[in-house]
C-alpha positions as CSV (number, residue, x, y, z in Angstrom):
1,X,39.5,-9.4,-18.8
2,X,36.6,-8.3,-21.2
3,X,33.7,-9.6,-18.1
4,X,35.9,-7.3,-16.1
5,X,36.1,-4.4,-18.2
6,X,32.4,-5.1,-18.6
7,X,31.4,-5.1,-15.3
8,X,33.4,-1.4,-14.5
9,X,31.5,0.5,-16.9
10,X,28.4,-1.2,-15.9
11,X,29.2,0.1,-12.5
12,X,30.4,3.6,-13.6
13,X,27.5,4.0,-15.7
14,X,24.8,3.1,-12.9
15,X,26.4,5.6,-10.8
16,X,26.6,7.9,-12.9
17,X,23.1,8.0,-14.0
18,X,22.1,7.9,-11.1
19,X,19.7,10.9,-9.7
20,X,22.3,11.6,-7.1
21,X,25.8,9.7,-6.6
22,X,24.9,8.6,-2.7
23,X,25.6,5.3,-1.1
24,X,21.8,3.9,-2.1
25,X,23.7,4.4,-5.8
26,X,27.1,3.3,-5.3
27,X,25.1,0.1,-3.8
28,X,22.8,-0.7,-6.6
29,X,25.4,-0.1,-9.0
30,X,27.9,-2.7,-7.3
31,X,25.6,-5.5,-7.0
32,X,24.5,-4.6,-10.5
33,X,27.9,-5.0,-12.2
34,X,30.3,-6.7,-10.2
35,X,27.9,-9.8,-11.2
36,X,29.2,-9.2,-15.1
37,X,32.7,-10.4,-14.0
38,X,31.6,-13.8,-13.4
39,X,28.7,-13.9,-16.5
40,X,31.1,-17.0,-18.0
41,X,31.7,-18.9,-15.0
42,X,28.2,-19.3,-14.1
43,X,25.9,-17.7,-16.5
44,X,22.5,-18.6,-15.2
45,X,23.4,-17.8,-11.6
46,X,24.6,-14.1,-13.0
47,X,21.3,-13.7,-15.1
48,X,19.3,-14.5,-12.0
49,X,21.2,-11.7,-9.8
50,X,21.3,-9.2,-12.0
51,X,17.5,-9.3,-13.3
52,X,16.5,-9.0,-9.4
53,X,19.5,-6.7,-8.7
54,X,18.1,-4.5,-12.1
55,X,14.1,-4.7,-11.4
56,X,15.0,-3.2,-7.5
57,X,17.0,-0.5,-9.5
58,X,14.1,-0.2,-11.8
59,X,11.5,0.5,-9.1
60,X,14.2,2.4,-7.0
61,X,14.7,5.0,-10.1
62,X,18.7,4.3,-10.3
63,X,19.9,3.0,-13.6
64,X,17.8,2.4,-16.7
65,X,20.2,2.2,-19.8
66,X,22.5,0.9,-17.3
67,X,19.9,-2.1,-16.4
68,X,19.3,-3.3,-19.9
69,X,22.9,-3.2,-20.5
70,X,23.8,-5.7,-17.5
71,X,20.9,-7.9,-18.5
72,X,21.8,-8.4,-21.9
73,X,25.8,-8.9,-20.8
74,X,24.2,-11.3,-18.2
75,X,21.7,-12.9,-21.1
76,X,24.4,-13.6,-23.6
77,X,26.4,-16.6,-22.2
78,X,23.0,-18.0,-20.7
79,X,21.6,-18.2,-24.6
80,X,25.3,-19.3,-26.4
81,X,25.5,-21.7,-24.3
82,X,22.2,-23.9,-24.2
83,X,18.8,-23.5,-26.6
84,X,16.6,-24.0,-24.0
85,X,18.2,-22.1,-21.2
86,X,18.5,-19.4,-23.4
87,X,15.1,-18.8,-24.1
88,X,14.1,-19.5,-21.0
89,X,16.7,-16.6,-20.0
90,X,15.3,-14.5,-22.5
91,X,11.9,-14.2,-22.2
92,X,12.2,-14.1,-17.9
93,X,14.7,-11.5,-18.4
94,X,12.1,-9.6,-20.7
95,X,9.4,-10.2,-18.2
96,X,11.1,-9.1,-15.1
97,X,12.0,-6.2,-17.4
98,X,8.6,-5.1,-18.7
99,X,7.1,-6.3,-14.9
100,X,9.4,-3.3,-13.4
101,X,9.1,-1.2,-15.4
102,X,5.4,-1.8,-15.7
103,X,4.9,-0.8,-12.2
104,X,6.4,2.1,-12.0
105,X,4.8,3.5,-15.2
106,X,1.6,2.1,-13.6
107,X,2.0,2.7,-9.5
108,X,2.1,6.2,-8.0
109,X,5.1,6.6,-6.0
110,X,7.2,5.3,-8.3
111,X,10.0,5.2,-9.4
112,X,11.0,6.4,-5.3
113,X,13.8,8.3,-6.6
114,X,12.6,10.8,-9.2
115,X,14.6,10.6,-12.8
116,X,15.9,14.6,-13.3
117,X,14.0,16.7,-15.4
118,X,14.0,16.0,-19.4
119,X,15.5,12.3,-19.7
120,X,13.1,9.4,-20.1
121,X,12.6,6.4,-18.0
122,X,9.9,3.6,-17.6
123,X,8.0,6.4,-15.4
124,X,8.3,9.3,-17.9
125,X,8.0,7.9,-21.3
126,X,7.0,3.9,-20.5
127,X,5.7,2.6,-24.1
128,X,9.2,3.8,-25.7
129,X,11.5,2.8,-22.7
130,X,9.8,-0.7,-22.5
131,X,10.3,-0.8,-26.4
132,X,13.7,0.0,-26.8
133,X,14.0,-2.4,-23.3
134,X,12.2,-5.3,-25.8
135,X,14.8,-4.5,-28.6
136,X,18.2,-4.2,-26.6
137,X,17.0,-7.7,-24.9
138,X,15.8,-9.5,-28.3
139,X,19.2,-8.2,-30.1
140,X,21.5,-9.8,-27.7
141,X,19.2,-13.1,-27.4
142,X,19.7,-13.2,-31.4
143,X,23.0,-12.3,-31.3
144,X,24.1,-14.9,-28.7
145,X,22.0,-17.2,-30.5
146,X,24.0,-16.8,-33.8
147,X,27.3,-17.3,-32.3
148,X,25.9,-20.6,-30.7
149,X,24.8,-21.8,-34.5
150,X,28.1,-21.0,-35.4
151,X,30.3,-22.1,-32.7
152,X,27.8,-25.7,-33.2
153,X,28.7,-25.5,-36.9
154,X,32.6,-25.0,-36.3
155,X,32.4,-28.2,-34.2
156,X,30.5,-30.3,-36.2
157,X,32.8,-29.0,-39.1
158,X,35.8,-30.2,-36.6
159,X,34.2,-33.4,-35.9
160,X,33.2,-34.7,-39.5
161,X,37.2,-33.6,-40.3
162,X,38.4,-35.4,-38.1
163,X,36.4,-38.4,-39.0
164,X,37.4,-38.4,-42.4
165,X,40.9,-38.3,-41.2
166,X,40.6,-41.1,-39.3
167,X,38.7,-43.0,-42.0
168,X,41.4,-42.2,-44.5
169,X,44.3,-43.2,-42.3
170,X,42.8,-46.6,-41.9
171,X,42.3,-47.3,-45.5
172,X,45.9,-46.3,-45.8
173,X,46.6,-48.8,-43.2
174,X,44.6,-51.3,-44.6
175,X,46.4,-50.3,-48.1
176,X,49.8,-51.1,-46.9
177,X,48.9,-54.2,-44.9
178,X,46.8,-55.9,-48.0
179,X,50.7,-54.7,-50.4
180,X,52.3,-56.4,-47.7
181,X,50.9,-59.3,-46.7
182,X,49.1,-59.7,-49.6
183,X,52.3,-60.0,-51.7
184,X,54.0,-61.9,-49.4
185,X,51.8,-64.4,-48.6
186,X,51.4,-65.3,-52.3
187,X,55.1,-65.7,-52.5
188,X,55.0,-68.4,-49.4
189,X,52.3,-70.1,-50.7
190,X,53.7,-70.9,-53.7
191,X,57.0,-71.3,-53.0
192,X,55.2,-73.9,-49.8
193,X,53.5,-75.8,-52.5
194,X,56.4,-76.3,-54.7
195,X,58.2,-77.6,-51.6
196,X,55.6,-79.9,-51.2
197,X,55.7,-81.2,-54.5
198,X,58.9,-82.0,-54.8
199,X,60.2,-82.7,-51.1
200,X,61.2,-86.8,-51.9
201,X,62.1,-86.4,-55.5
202,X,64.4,-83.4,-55.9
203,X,65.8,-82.2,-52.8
204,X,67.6,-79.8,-54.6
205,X,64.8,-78.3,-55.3
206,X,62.9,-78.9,-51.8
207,X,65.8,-76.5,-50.2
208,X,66.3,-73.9,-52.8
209,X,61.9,-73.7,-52.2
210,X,62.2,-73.6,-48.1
211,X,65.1,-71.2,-48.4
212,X,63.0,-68.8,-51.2
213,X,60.3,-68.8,-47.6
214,X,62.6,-67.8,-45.4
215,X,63.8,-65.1,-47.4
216,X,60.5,-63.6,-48.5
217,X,59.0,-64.2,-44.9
218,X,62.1,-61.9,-44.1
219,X,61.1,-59.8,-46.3
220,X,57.5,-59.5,-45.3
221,X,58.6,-59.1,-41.6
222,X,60.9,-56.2,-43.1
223,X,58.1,-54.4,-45.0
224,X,55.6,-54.6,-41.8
225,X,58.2,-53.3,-39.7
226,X,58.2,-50.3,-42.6
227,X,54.5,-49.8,-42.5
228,X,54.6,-49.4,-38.8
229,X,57.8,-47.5,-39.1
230,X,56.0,-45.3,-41.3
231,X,52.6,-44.9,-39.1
232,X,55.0,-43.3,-36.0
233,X,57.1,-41.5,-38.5
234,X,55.7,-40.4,-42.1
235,X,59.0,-39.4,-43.1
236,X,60.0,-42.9,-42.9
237,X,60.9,-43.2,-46.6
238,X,62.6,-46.8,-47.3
239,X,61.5,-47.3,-51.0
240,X,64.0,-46.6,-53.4
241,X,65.4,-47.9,-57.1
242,X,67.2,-50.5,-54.2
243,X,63.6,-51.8,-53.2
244,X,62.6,-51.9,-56.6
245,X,65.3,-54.7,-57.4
246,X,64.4,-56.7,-54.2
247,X,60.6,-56.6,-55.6
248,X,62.2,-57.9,-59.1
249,X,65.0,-60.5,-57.3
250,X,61.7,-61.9,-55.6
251,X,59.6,-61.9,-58.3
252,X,62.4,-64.2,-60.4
253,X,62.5,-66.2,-57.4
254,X,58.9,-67.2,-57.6
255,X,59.7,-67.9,-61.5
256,X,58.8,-64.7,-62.7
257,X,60.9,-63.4,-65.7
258,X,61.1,-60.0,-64.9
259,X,63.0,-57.4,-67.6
260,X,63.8,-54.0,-65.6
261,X,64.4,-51.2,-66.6
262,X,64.7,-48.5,-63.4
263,X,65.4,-44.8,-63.6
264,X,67.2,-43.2,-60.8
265,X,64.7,-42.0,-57.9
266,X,66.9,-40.1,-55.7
267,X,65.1,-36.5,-56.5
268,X,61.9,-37.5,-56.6
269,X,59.9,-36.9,-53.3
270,X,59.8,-39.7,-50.5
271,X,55.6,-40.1,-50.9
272,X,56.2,-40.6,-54.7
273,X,58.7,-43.3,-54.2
274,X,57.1,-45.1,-52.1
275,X,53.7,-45.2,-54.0
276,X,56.0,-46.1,-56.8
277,X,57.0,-49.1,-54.8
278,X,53.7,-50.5,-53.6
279,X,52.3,-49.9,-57.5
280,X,55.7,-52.4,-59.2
281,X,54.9,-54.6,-55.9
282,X,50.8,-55.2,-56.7
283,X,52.1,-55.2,-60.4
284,X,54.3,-58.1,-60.0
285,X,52.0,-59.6,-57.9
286,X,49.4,-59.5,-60.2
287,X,51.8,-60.7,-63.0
288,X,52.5,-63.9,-60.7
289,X,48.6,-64.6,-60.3
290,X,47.1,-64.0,-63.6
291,X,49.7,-64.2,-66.6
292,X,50.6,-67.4,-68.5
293,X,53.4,-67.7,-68.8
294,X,54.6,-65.4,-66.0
295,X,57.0,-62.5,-67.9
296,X,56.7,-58.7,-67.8
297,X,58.6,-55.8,-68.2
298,X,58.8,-53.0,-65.9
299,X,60.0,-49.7,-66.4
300,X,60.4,-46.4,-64.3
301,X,61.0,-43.2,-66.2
302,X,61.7,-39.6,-64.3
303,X,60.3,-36.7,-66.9
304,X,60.3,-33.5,-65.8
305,X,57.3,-32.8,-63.0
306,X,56.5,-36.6,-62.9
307,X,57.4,-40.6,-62.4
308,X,55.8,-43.1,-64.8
309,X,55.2,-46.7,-63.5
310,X,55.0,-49.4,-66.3
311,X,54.4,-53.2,-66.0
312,X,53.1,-54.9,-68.9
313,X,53.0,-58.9,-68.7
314,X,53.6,-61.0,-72.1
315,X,51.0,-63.9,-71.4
316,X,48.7,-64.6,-74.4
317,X,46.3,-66.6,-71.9
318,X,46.3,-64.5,-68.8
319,X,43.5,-64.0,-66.5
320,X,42.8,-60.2,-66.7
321,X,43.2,-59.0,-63.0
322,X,39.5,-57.5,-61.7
323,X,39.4,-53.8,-62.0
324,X,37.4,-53.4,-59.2
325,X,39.5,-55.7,-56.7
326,X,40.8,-54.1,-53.3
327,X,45.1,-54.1,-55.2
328,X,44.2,-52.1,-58.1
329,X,41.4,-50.3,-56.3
330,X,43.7,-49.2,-53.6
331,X,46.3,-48.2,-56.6
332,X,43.7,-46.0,-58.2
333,X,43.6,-44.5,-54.9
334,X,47.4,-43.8,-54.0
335,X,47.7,-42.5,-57.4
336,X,44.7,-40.0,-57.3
337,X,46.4,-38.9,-53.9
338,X,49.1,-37.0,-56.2
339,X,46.9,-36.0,-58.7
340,X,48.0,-38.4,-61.1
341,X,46.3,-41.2,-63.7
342,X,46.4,-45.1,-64.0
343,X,45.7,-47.2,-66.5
344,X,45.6,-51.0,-66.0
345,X,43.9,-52.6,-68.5
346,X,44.7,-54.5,-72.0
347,X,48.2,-53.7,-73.4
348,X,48.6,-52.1,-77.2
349,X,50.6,-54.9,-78.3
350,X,48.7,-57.9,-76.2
351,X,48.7,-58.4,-72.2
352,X,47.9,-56.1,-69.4
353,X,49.7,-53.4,-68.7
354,X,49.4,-51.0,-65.2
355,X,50.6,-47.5,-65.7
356,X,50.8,-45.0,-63.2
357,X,52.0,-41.5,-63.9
358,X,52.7,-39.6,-60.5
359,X,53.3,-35.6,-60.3
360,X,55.1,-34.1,-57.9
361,X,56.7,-30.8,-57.0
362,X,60.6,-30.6,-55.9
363,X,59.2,-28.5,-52.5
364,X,56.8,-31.6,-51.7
């Protein structure tokens, strides 16, 4: 609509400056403008039309302002769009320019149509005209080219966001498969080599073992199916003060004595809840790995504006858990996602404790 517009005062204007509106002018001034319609479509094919279209009008004496303006509507597409084409573009267009208008300044005879009496043109006043030509032509090359830098800059700006989305989403991935599998698999493997141990001498034992891997391997079947769940829908929210007492039941099943102590969850938003969830799970996991003997006590406490995590294990001859290992590194990392804090380090009375404090807003 704009290349249209464009391309009718382009037109209008020929004509009307034009020493006499005849058919020579109505001519010139068609195959002039009616080019500018199409100046997007194919910009160099335009430029090249309307610079030969503009030096005949030059040397004919129909159209001056009108000229510069087509060329530089022609020129701007040709430089936004390519670096090289567009000085190429710009520097033919100012030679076909200063060429015309060169030879009529320069060749008796022309322009063949006389411009009236008192307005300049190449053949009248020819150093200004071919100035203010230079200008008008070097303004909408830099002009064009700023729009390119910019429009380059938007993209690249688009791109690199994009990237880092990507690259976020699959540590987040990675983040829930390494809770879930992670956590899981310890459980099996434990609970496997007690089976093991005792499968002739205490049978009893053997089942209550085999039946502790089915349920936990239903369990970690349940929580991938969340994680996927949760990649197609992010409203997906299945952690709760009920998953919280699976976390503990399974914990006690892999001879963890867990002490709980859970506030109700209900108002706190879904993204809170469930980094809640995967901080008790590494917790507990941790507990199970490093503490001798295994007992901890976990507590969730809703304050006003935020939910505070606490595990702290009782061994006196645990193995502190590595700061900078992938579980607590990818805590650190869920809880700086809500602007929060976490400590996990030594406890004040003995052990290791993990605290998370999570903020949240009742509109998130």
């Amino acid at each position: 609509m704009v290349d249209a517009v464009a391309a009718v005062v382009v037109v209008v204007w020929t004509v009307l400056r034009a020493p006499a509106v005849d058919v020579p002018a109505v001519v010139v001034a068609a195959a002039l403008g009616i080019p500018v319609a199409a100046r997007r479509l194919r910009p160099t094919a335009v430029l090249t039309t309307v610079l030969l279209v503009g030096a005949v009008a030059i040397v004919v004496g129909i159209g001056n302002e009108s000229v510069l303006a087509a060329v530089a509507l022609a020129l701007y597409p040709v430089v936004s769009s390519s670096p090289r084409s567009g000085v190429v573009g710009a520097v033919a267009a100012l030679a076909c320019v200063v060429a015309a208008g060169t030879a009529v300044a320069a060749v008796p005879g022309l322009p063949l149509v006389p411009a009236p009496a008192g307005t300049e043109s190449f053949a009248t006043s020819p150093v200004p005209t071919l100035l203010f030509s230079a200008v008008v032509l070097i303004g909408s090359w830099a002009v064009a080219a700023a729009v390119r830098t910019r429009r380059r800059h938007l993209a690249e700006l688009a791109e690199s966001r994009t990237a880092r989305a990507v690259a976020e989403e699959r540590l987040r991935i990675a983040r829930d498969i390494h809770d879930v599998v992670g956590h899981n698999l310890s459980l099996i493997a434990m609970k496997a080599a007690v089976a093991n141990h005792v499968a002739d001498t205490r049978p009893d034992e053997r089942e209550a073992a085999l039946r502790g891997i089915e349920q936990v391997s239903r369990s970690a079947l349940a929580d991938v199916r969340t994680v996927l769940r949760g990649l197609r829908d992010p409203a997906a929210t299945p952690a709760s003060t009920a998953g919280l007492d699976r976390l503990v039941a399974d914990a006690r099943s892999a001879g963890v004595h867990v002490t709980a102590e859970h506030a109700d969850l209900t108002g706190t938003p879904a993204a809170v809840r469930i980094s809640a969830y995967r901080i008790v799970q590494e917790a507990l996991t941790n507990v199970r790995r490093h503490c001798h003997p295994p007992r901890c006590h976990l507590v969730t406490t809703v304050e006003p504006g935020r939910l505070v995590v606490s595990v702290v294990d009782e061994g006196t001859t645990a193995t502190t858990p590595d700061p900078a290992g992938h579980g607590l590194f990818g805590l650190r990392e869920r809880v700086a996602l809500h602007g929060g804090a976490l400590h996990a380090g030594p406890a004040p009375g003995g052990g290791f404790e993990v605290r998370a404090t999570l903020p949240f807003h009742h509109d998130d």
